[in-house]
C-alpha positions as CSV (number, residue, x, y, z in Angstrom):
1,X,0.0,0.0,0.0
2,X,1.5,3.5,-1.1
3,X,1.5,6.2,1.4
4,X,-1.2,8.2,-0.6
5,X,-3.5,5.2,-0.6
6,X,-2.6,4.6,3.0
7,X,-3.3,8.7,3.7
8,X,-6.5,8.4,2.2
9,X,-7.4,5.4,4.0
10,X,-7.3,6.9,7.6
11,X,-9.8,9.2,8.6
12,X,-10.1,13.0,7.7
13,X,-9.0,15.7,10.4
14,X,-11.1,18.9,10.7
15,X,-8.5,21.6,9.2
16,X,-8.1,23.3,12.2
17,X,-7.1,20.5,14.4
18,X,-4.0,21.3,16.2
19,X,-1.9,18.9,18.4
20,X,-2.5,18.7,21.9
21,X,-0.3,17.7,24.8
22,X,-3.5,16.6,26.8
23,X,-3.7,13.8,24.1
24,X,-2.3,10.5,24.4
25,X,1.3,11.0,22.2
26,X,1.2,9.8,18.6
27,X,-2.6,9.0,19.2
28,X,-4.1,8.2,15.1
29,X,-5.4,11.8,14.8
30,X,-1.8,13.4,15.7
31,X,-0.4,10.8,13.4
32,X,-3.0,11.9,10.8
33,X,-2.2,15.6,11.3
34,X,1.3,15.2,10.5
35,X,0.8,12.9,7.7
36,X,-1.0,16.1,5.9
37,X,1.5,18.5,7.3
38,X,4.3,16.4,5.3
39,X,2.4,15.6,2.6
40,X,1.1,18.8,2.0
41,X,4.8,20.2,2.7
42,X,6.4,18.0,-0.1
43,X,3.6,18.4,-2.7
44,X,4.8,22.3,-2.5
45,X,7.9,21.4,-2.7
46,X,7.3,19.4,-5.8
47,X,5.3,22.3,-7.4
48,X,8.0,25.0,-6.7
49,X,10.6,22.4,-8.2
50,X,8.5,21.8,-11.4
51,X,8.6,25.6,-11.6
52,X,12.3,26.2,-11.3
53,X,13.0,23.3,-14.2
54,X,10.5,25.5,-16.6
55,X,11.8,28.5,-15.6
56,X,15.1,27.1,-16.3
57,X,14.2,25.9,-19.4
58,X,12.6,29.0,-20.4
59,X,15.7,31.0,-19.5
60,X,18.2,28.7,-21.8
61,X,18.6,31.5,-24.3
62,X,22.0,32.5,-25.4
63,X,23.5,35.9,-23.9
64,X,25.4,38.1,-26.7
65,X,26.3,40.1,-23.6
66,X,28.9,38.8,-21.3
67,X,27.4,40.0,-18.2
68,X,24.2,39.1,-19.0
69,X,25.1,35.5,-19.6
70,X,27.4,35.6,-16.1
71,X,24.4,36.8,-14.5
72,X,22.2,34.5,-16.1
73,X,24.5,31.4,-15.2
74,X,25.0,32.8,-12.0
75,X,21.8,32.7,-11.0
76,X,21.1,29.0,-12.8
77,X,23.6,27.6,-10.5
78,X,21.9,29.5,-6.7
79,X,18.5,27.8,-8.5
80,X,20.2,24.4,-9.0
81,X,21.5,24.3,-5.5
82,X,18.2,25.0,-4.5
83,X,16.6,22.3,-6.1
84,X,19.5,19.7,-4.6
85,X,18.6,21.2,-1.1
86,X,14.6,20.2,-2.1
87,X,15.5,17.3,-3.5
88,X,17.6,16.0,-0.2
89,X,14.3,17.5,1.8
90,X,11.6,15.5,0.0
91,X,14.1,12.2,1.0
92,X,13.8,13.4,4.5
93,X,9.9,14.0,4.2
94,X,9.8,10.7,2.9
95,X,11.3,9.1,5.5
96,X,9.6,11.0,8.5
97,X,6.1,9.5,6.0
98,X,7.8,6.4,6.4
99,X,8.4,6.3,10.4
100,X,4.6,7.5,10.8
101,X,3.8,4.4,9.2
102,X,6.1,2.2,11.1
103,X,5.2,4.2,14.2
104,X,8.3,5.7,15.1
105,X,7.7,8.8,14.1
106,X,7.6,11.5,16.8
107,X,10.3,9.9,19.5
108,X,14.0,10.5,19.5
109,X,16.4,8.6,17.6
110,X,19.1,9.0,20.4
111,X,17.0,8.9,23.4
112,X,13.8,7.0,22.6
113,X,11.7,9.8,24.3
114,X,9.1,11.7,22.6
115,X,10.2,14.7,20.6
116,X,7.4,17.8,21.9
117,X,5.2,18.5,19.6
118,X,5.9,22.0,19.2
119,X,9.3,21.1,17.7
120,X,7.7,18.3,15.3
121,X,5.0,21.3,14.4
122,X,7.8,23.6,13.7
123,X,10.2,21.1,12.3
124,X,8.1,17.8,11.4
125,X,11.1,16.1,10.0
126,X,12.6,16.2,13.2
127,X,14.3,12.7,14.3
128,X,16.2,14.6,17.8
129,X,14.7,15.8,20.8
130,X,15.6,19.4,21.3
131,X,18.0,17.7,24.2
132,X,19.6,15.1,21.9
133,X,20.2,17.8,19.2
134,X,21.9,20.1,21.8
135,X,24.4,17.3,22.8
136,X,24.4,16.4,19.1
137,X,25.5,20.1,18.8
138,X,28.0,20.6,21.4
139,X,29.7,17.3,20.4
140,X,30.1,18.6,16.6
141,X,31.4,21.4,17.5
142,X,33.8,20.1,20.3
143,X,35.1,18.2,17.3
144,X,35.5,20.6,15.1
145,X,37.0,23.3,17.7
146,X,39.6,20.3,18.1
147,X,40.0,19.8,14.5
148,X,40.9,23.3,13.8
149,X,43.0,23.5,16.9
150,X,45.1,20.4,16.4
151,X,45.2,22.3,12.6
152,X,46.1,25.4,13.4
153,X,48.6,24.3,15.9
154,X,50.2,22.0,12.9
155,X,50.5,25.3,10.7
156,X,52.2,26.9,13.5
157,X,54.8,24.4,14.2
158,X,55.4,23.8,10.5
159,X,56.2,27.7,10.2
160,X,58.7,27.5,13.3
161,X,60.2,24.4,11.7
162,X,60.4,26.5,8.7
163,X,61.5,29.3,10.4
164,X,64.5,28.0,12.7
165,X,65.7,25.3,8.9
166,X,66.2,28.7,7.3
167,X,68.0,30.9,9.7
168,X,72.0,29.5,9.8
């Protein structure tokens, strides 16, 4: 069963139904709710693309004038990059369709525990807790702090060495 046919299977939400904390978590109607959120979310996304590929088909006309054509390829390369940013965001809709279905959707990947549902509202391909992303966070850029001081320690010894091999 697809996940539109699965969609349309479950029951319809009123349009104003909201997410409540006084509800059990995940209960069918939260589920539902952000089943449509994604949904609705990628078929935008999939209209917006289908937009940039015409317009970028539209725009394929050849420049006489340099700057016009630098401006013209600049701005086809910020719309490609877009589209590969969409394109990695509808595989992450996907999956977040996919985890509803399997009925993980909504708890932490790290933890276990229930991501709120303000964050899943505001982010509903959300697969951290805001806690796990913050530790998530910190570690990253522990590492990277590292990285660049174990780097930029290695640049500074390699000029000394430089430095004292070329004085006599």
């Amino acid at each position: 069963m697809t996940l539109m046919a699965t969609a349309k299977k479950k029951k319809t939400l009123p349009e104003d139904y909201r997410p409540s904390e006084d509800e059990p978590f995940m209960s069918d109607e939260q589920r539902a709710y952000f089943r449509r959120k994604l949904l609705n979310w990628r078929d935008e996304i999939l209209r917006s693309t289908k937009e940039t590929l015409q317009h970028l088909q539209d725009d394929s006309e050849q420049h006489a004038d340099i700057a016009d054509r630098a401006t013209s390829e600049s701005e086809r390369a910020l719309e490609l990059r877009a589209r590969d940013r969409q394109r990695k965001l509808i595989a992450k809709i996907d999956s977040a369709l996919e985890r509803i279905e399997d009925g993980t959707y909504g708890y932490c990947e790290e933890t276990g525990e229930p991501i709120s549902l303000k964050r899943l509202d505001a982010r509903p391909i959300a697969t951290l807790s805001v806690e796990a992303q913050d530790v998530t966070s910190a570690a990253s850029a522990s590492t990277a702090t590292s990285s660049q001081s174990t780097a930029d320690s290695g640049v500074a010894t390699s000029s000394s060495d430089l430095r004292s091999a070329a004085t006599p």
